[in-house]
N, C-alpha and C positions, 0 to 999 in steps of 0.2 A: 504494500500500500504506500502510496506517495503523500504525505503532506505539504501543502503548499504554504508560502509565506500568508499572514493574515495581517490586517491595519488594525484591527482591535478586536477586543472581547466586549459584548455588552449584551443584557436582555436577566429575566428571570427563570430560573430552573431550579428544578430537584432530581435530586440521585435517587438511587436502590437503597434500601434501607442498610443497616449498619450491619458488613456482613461477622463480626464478631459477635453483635448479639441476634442475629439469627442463627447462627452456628448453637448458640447457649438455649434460644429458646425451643430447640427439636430438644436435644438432648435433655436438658430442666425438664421440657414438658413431656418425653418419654418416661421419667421416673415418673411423674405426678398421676396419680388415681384421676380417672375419667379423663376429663377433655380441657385443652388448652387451646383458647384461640389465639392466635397472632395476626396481628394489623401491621402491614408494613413491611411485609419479611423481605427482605432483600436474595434474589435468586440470581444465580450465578453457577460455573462448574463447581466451584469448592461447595456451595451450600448446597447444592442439587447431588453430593458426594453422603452429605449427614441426614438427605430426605434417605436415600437408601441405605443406609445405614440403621435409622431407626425402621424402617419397614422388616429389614431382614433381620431383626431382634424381636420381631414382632408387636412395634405398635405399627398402627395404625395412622395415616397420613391423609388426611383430605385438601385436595387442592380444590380453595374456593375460585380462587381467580388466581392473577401475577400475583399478587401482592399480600393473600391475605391465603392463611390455610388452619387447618386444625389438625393436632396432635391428639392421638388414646396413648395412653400409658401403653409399653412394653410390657409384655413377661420375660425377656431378658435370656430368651430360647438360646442354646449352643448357636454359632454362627461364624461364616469369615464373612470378613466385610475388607468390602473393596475402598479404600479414602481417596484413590482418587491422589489428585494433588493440595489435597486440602491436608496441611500441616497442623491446624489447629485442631480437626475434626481426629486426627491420630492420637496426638498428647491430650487432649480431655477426654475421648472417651475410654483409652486406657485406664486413665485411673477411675471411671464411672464404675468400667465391666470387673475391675479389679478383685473389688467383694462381691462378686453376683455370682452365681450358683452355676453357671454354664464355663462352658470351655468356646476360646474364642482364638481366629486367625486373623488378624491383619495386615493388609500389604496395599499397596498403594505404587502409585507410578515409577518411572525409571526416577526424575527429579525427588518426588518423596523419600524414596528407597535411599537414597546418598544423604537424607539429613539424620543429625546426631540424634538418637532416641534411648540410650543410656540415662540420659538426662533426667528424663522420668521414669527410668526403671527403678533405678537406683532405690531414689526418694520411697517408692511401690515397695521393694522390697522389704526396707527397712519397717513398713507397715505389715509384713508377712504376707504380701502379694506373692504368687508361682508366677513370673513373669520372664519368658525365653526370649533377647533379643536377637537379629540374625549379625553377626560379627560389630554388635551397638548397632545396626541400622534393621527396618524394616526386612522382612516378615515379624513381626512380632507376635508371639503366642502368650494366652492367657491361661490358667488355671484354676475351677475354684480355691477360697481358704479363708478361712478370716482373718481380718483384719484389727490392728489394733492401734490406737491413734500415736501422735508422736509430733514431738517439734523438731521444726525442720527450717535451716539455717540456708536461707537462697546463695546456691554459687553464682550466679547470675541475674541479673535483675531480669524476667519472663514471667510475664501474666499464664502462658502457657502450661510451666509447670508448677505455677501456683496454684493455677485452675486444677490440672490434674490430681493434687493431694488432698487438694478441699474438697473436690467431689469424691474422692476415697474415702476422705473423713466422714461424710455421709451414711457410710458403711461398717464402721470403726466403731470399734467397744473406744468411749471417754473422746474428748476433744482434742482434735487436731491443731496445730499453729503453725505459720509457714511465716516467716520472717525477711523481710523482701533487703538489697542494698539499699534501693533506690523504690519508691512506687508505682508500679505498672498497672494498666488499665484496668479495673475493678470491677466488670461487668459479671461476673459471677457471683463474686459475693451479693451486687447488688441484686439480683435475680434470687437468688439462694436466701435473702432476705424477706423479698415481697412473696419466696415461697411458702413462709413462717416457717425457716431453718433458724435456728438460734444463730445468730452471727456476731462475733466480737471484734469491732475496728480502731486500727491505731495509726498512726501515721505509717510506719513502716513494718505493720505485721495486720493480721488476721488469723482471730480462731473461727472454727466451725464445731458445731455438735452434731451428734449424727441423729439422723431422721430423714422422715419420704415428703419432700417438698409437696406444696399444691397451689400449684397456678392455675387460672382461670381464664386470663386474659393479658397479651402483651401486646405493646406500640413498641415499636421498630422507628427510631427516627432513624432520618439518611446517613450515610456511611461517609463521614469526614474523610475518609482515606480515599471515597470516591470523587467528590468533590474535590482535593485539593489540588490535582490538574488543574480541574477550571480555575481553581482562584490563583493559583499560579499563574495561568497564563493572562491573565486579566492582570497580573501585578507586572508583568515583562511587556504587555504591546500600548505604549501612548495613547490617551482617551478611552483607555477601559474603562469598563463600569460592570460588574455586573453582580449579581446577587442569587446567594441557593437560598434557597427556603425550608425547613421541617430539618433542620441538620441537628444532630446529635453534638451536644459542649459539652460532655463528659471532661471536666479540667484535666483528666488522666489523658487526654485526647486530642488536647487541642493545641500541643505545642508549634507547630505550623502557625499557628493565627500568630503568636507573641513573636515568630520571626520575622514573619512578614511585616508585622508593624514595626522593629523595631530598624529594617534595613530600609523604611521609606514607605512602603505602601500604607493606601491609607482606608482602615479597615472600620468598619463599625457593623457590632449586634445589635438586633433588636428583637424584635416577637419572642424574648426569652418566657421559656414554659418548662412543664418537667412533661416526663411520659413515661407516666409511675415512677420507678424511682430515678431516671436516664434526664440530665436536662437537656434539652433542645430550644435551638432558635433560629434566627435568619440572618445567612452574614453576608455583608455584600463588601467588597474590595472595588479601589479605585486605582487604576497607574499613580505611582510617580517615582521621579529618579529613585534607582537603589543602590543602596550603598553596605558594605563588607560588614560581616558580625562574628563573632565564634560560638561555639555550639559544642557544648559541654556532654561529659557522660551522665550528669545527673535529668538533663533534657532529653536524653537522648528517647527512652522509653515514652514519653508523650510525644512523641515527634517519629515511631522508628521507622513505620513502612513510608513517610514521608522525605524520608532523608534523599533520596535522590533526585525529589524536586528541589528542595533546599540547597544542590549544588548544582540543578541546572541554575536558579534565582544568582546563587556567588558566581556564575559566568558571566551574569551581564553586571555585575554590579561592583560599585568603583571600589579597589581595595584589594588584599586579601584574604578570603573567609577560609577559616578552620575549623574541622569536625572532627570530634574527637569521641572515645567511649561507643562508638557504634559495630563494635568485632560482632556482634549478633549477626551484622548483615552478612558475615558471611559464611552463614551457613540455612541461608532463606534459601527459595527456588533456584536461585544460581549465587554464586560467592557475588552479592552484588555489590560491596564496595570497586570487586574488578570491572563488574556488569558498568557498573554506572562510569566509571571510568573509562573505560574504551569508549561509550559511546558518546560521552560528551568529547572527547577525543577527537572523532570520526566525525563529528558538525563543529569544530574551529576551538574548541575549550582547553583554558590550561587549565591542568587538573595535576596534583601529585598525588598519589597513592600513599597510605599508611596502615599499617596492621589495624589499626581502628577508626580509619577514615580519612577525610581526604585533606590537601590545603588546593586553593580554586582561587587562581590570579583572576581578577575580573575586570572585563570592560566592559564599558555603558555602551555597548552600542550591539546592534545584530550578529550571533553566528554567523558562520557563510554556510553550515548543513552539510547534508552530505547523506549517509545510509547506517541507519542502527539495526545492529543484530539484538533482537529483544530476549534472547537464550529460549523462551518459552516462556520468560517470566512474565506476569502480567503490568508491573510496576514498571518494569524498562520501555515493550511494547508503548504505556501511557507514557513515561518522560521522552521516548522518541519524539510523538506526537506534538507535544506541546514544546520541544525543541525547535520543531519544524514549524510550526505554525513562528515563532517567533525568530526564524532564519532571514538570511537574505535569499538563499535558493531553495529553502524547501528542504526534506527530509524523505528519503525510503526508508520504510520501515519493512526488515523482514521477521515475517512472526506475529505481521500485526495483530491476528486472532487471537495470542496470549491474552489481550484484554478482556476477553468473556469469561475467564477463569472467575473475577470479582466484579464485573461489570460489564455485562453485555448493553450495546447500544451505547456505547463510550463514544464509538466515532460519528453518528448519527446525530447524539446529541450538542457532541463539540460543533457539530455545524451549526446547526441551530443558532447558535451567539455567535459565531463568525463571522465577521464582515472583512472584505478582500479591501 
């Protein structure tokens, strides 16, 4: 696919709901007795990975429309399940199936298969999980056993394999605690909360007690990580304007917004609401000149699947921006500190690579573009895009399709606000 140079971003839109807490609400609403509805769910290949998932555990899945469906509770039947390349939907439901009474197979794509999943076995076992990784990576097999609760000290700052313990702890004789570096995105707990799980919060830890959640009913605001193309590229093209609506401000979440403001663009919320316990509101961004910032490991987890737009942004922007604290990226869908590297590369960017991120000499003015190989990853596919849009000659993207992995009709709707 070819992107072409654009003169601005402007108009009103909304995204696919937030695909981390669609991913939460199959699974949450698999444990929960009866029926769960969801408003809002954001569909995609990763969540369309945890619709079959829960189906071939035996609950039950009703598709109302796009956007809205209902979950029955599982019984939690022996099973393999296929994840797909959905990374989250492997490390949570691990530790869900961990205390459940079946034997289970998991395995997932060539790219899932190559990421680290010791990570949460570990953790698993120490709670007397039977859990077989294959060489640390995927196939991974399940066993019954019970379980028994435990604190547990983050080697990493990962919402992932916090989520995974806490929902083990659900299963666990006495209460679980996960103790984070840094605080990563909280959408479990919060869900595990409005399920009436007992939940104890601290700035940098979380207990859970064990118990069978019951949800009834969830909103899904839009997925910041889907949106943050758009507002990106409305912060790079002169006389942008433009605004999402129904977005998810989870503060775990919205590091993006505080860089963007802080390197020039000019941002404002408003229709701030909650949606249950998730807040959500409407953020619009305006151009203007940008200028260089640095970008800490303690930001890094509010900001992570975003980081690759945050060093297309230190491309055009006067100075040199430094990223630090992001070694997570790489071991995402592809080593994407290298991912993001080559390709801002290969459209005119000075970029230096670093074991945990990048330093990006920046100038105020147009890439020249060129052709991005997006690995398969969906995150590269979008920062091609919105590189190209903000080039002087345009962008190929090969691989463009990565983006339906979290966001189908990514390219359809970037037109929409695009004016030439």
């Amino acid at each position: 696919m070819r992107i072409v140079p654009a003169a601005r971003i402007t108009g009103h839109v909304a995204v696919p709901g937030d695909k981390s807490i669609s991913h939460r609400s199959l699974l949450i609403g698999a444990l929960s007795p009866g029926e769960t509805r969801v408003h809002g769910f954001g569909r995609g290949g990763d969540t369309e990975s945890t619709i079959a998932a829960v189906r071939a555990l035996g609950g039950f899945v009703d598709d109302v429309d796009d956007r809205e469906l209902v979950v029955h509770g599982a019984d939690f039947r022996s099973a393999e399940l296929d994840c797909g390349n959905a990374g989250t939907l492997m490390r949570l439901i691990t530790g869900l199936l961990a205390g459940k009474d079946g034997s289970y197979a998991l395995t997932g794509d060539e790219s899932l298969s190559a990421r680290p999943m010791e990570r949460i076995a570990k953790p698993l076992r120490r709670m007397g999980a039977i859990i077989e990784t294959t060489e640390g990576h995927a196939p991974i097999r399940i066993a019954p056993a019970p379980l028994r609760a435990i604190d547990y000290e983050l080697p990493v700052a990962s919402a992932q394999i916090k989520s995974a313990v806490l929902l083990a702890g659900l299963s666990a004789e006495g209460a679980t605690t996960v103790v984070e570096p840094t605080p990563t995105r909280d959408h479990t707990e919060l869900m595990l909360e409005a399920g009436g799980i007992r939940v104890m919060r601290r700035p940098t830890s979380v207990t859970v007690h064990p118990g069978t959640p019951k949800l009834d009913e969830i909103t899904v605001p839009g997925d910041i990580s889907s949106a943050a193309p758009l507002l990106v590229a409305a912060a790079l093209l002169p006389g942008s304007d433009l605004t999402v609506h129904d977005l998810g401000l989870n503060p775990r979440r919205t590091g993006l917004l505080a860089v963007l403001e802080r390197m020039g663009a000019r941002i404002a919320i408003f229709e701030r609401r909650r949606e249950g316990r998730e807040p959500a509101g409407s953020v619009q961004v305006e151009y203007d000149e940008l200028v260089a910032t640095e970008v800490g490991a303690a930001e890094v987890p509010a900001m992570v699947d975003e980081l690759p737009l945050v060093a297309l942004l230190a491309a055009h922007a006067r100075g040199a921006t430094r990223i630090r604290g992001a070694q997570e990226l790489r071991v995402k869908e592809t080593d994407r500190v290298e991912a993001v590297a080559d390709a801002l590369r290969a459209v005119g960017a000075r970029i230096r690579t670093h074991e945990d991120g990048w330093t990006i000499t920046g100038v105020p003015q147009r890439l020249r573009g060129g052709r991005v190989d997006s690995r398969g990853d969906h995150r590269i596919a979008m920062l091609g895009a919105i590189a190209g849009l903000a080039s002087r000659e345009g962008v190929e993207i090969q691989g463009a399709e990565a983006a339906a992995i979290s966001f189908p009709g990514f390219y359809d709707l970037l037109e929409t606000v695009t004016h030439q």
